[in-house]
N, C-alpha and C positions, 0 to 999 in steps of 0.2 A: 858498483860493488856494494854489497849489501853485508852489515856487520850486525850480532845481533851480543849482547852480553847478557852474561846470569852472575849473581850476587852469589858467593857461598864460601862454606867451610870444607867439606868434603872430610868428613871427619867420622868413617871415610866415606869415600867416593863408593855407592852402591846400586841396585836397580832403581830407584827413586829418580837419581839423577839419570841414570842412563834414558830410565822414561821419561821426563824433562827433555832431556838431548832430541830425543825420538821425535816427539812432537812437535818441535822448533824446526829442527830439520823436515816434517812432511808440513806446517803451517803456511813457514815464511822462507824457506827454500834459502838460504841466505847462502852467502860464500864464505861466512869465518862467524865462529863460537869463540866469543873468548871469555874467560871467570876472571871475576875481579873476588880472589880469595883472603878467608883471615888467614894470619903465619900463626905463630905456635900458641899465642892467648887466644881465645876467643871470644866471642860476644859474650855470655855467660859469666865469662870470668875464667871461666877452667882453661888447661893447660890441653894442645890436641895432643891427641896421645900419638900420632904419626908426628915428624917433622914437618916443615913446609914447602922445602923440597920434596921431598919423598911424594906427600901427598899430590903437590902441583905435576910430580911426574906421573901419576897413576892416571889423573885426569885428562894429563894432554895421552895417553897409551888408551884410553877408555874414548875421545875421539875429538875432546877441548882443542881448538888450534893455540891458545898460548895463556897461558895462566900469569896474574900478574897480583901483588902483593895489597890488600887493603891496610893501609897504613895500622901501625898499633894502637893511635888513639882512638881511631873509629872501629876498628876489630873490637876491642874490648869496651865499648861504649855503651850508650844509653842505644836503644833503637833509632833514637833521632840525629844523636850523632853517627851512630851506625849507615843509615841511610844518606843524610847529607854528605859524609867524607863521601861515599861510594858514589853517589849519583855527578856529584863536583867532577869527581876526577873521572869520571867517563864522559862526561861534558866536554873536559880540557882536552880529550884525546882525539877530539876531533874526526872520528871517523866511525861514531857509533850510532848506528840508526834507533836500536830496539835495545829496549831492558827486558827479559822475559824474569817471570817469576813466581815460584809456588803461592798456593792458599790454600788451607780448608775450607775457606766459603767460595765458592765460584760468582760474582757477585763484584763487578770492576765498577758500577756505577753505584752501589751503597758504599763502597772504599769510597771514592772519589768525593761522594757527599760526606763522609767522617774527616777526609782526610780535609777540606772545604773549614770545616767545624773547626777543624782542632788550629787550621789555620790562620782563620779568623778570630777565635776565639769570640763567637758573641756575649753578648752581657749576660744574659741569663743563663748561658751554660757555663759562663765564670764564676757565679753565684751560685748556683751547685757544686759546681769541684769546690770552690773553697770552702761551703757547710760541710763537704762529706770529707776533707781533709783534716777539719776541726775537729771530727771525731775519731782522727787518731787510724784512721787507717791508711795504707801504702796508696801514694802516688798511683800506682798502676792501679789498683782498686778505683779509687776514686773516681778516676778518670773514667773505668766503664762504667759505674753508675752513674757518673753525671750524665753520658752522654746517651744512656738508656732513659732515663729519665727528659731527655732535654727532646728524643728523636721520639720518646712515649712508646719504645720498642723494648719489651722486654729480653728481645732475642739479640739484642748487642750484647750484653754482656758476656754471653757465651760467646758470640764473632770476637769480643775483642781479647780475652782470654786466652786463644790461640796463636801463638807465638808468629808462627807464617802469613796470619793473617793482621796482624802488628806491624811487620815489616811491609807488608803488599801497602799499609797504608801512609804508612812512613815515605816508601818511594816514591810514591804519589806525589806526597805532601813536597817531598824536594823535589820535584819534577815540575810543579808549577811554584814552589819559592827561586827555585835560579831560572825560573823562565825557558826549561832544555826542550832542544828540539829533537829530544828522543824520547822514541815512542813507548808506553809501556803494553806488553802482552802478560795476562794473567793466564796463568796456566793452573787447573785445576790438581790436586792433590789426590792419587789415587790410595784406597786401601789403608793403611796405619796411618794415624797423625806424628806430630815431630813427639807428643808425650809419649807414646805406646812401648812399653817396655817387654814386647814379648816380641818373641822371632815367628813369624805367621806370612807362608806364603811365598811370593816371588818377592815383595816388595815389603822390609820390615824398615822401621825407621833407626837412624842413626843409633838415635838412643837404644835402641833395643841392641845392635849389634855391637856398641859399648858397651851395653850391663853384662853380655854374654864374655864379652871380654874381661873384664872388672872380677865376674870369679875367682876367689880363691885357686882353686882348682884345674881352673884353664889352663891348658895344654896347648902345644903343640898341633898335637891331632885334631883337637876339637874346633879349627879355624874349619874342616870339612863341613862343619854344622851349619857355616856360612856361605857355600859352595849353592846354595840358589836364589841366596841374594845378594850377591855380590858376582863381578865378573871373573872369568879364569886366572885376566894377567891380576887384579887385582889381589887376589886369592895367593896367588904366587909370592906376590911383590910382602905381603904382609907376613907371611910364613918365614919368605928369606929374613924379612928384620926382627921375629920375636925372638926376645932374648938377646940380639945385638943391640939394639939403640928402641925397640919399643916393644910394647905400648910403655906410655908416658903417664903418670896417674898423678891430678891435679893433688893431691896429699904429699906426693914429693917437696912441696915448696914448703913443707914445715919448716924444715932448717935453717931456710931464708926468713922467711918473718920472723924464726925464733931470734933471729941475729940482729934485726933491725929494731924488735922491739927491746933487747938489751942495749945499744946502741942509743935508743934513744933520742929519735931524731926529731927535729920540727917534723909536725905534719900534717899543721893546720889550715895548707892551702891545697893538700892531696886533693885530685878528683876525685867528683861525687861524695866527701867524707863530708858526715855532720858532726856537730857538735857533740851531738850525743854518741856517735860513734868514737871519736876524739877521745872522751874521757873513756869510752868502755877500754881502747887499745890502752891508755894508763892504768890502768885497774887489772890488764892482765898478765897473768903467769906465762913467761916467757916458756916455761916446760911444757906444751900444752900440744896438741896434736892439731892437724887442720882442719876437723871436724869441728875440734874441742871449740877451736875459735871462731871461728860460722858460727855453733850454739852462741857463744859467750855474747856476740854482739847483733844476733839475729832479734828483733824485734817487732812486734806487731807490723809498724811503719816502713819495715826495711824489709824490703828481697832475702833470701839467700845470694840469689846472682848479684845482686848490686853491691853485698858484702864479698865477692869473690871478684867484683870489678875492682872495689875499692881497696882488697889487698893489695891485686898483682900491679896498682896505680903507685902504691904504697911504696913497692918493690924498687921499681923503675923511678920511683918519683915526678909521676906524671901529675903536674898539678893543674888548677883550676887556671892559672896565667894561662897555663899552654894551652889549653882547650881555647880559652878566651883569645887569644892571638890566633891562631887558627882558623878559627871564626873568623873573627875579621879581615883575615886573608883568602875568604871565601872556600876554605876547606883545603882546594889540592896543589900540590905542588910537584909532586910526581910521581912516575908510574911503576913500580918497580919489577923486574921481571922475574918470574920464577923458573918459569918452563916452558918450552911451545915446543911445536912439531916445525921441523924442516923443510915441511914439503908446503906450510905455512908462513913464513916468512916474510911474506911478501905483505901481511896486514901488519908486523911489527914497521916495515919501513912506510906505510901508509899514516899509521900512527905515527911516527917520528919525522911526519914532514904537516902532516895537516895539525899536531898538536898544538898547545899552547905551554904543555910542560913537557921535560925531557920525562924518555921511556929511558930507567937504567937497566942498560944489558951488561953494562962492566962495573963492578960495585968502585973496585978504584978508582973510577973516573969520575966518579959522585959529585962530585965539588968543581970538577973542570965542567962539566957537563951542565951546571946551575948557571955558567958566567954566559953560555950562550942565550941565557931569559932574561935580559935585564929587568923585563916587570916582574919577576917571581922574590918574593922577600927571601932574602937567601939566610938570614938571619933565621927565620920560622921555618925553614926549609930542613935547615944542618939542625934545628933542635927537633924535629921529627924523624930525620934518618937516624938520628942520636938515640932514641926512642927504637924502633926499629932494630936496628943493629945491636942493643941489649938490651931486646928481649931475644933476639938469638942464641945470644953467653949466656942469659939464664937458661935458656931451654936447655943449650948445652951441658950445664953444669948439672941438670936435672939427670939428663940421659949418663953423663960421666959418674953420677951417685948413684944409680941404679946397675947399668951395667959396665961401667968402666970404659966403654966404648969415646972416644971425642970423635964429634962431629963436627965434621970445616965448620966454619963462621962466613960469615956475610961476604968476606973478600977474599976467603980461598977457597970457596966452594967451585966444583965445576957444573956452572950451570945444563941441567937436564935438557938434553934434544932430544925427539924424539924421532 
């Protein structure tokens, strides 16, 4: 049996992916596609504007055999946590031959040599990132110029600038740091990149059919606009929920930091915060919108996205301990389910006999389901499902303030068959 997995958010699910799908299927001929997807935060920091249900059903309907949960510390992560949560736990599942995944640069042997670099870290490429980090600019900057500089290529820096190709390098890097005996396939990027903000063609990028959505003005109607890049059922599926429970729009969460910064909380071991971040969140006006607070403590050195990580971390109180235990517990601990097809089935019980962590298909069974792994730290286990499980009530709360709609939570959802 041959399994192949793809990393994603599906936010949403459009021709990009389908073309993805398409190519996996004529490449490597496999018997089961399954996505190890973000839930309702995502890498970025922003909030998905679909659910993670919803969206995990569109995908297993669009042709995924079973969609399963990337935990929230690594959804909302740095790219390296990003990559290591994800690559761990498709490791521990014991039955995944291939990782496929996008790139704007077609180019699997200069990844593998970056991703070598950043692994090792040689001496002289430590000695440039640290001068070009002395000069005050973002971590991610630096890093492509040291290693433009270190490779004598001036054409890295645009490779490493591109977000898909950041990641393609990241999986790399944890494909040979946990030693996996799963394969990677780099599948090339057709047409718009993941920046492209215009709707162009059969194939626009996510982002582009966000901003189209993000209109003021959006309508109803105007979801047709999306009718050729996007599939029918999906098309469908998105129509039935505007205005019930979506789109989601990461500016919703104003109310929530407004509350936690009256509140006043420790928050000097929140992930990814600096110090200098630390004093700006004291320094600010708790009446402020969530733009207003991205300006306030955006900074030369800092991301916007690392300031929208370091909110929704804020939120949740996902601190730097937890990330740190985690780590040390090699990333995964299990696999959580969102959706799959019926006529699939038969790779979830593959998975849940060759794994090393349990697959949850019953959310109440969570904790009984931990006692059959005595090596899984069960302790770092329940404080990541902990993590998990609310950021679902926030999301919830999000959709409940916008359109009054509640949606199940983690233990009374009925999981999506297809």
């Amino acid at each position: 049996m041959k399994t192949v997995a793809i990393i994603a958010e599906y936010n949403p699910f459009h021709n990009g992916h389908s073309y993805q799908f398409s190519e996996i299927r004529e490449n490597l001929n496999p018997d089961y596609i399954i996505s190890l997807m973000g839930g309702n935060f995502l890498q970025r920091g922003h909030a998905a504007m679909w659910s993670k249900y919803k969206r995990a059903k569109i995908a297993c309907q669009n042709g995924i055999d079973a969609v399963l949960e990337l935990p929230f510390p690594y959804a909302t992560g740095s790219a390296r946590d990003f990559a290591m949560g994800a690559v761990s736990i498709l490791n521990k599942l014991g039955s995944i031959d291939y990782i496929a995944f996008g790139a704007e640069t077609f180019n699997i042997t200069l990844f593998t040599h970056i991703a070598d670099i950043l692994g090792n870290e040689p001496e002289e490429f430590k000695v440039l990132l640290k001068q070009l980090l002395s000069e005050g600019i973002s971590y991610p900057a630096a890093r492509q110029r040291a290693l433009a500089q270190y490779l004598k290529d001036d054409t890295i820096t645009e490779v490493m600038s591109l977000p898909n190709n950041i990641l393609a390098i990241e999986y790399l890097r944890a494909l040979k740091a946990t030693n996996s005996k799963i394969a990677p396939v780099l599948i090339k990027r057709t047409a718009n990149n993941y920046h492209d903000e215009t709707i162009t063609g059969e194939i626009s990028s996510a982002t582009a059919i966000r901003k189209l959505i993000k209109q003021p003005d959006f309508n109803y109607d105007m979801y047709d606009n999306l009718s050729e890049n996007i599939s029918d059922v999906t098309l469908d599926t998105l129509k039935k929920l505007h205005g019930v429970s979506a789109p989601v729009f990461t500016y919703d969460l104003a109310p929530f930091i407004q509350q936690c910064l009256l509140l006043e909380t420790p928050n000097d071991n929140i992930c990814d915060l600096t110090k200098e971040m630390q004093n700006k969140l004291g320094k600010l006006e708790p009446a402020s919108s969530y733009d207003e607070i991205i300006s306030f403590l955006k900074s030369k050195e800092i991301t916007s996205s690392r300031i929208s990580r370091v909110l929704i971390h804020l939120l949740l109180n996902y601190t730097e301990k937890d990330r740190d235990t985690f780590a040390s517990g090699e990333y995964g601990y299990y696999a959580n389910l969102l959706a799959f097809r019926e006529a699939s089935s038969e790779i979830l019980k593959c998975m849940a006999s060759a794994g090393e962590i349990p697959v949850i298909t019953k959310k109440a069974d969570f904790h009984s389901s931990l006692l059959k792994y005595s090596h899984i730290d069960s302790i770092a286990a329940k404080r990541m499902w902990e993590l998990d499980t609310k950021a679902t009530r926030l999301y919830n709360c999000m959709v409940y303030n916008r359109y009054g709609t509640r949606l199940p939570n983690d233990f009374n959802v009925n999981l999506p068959i297809v």
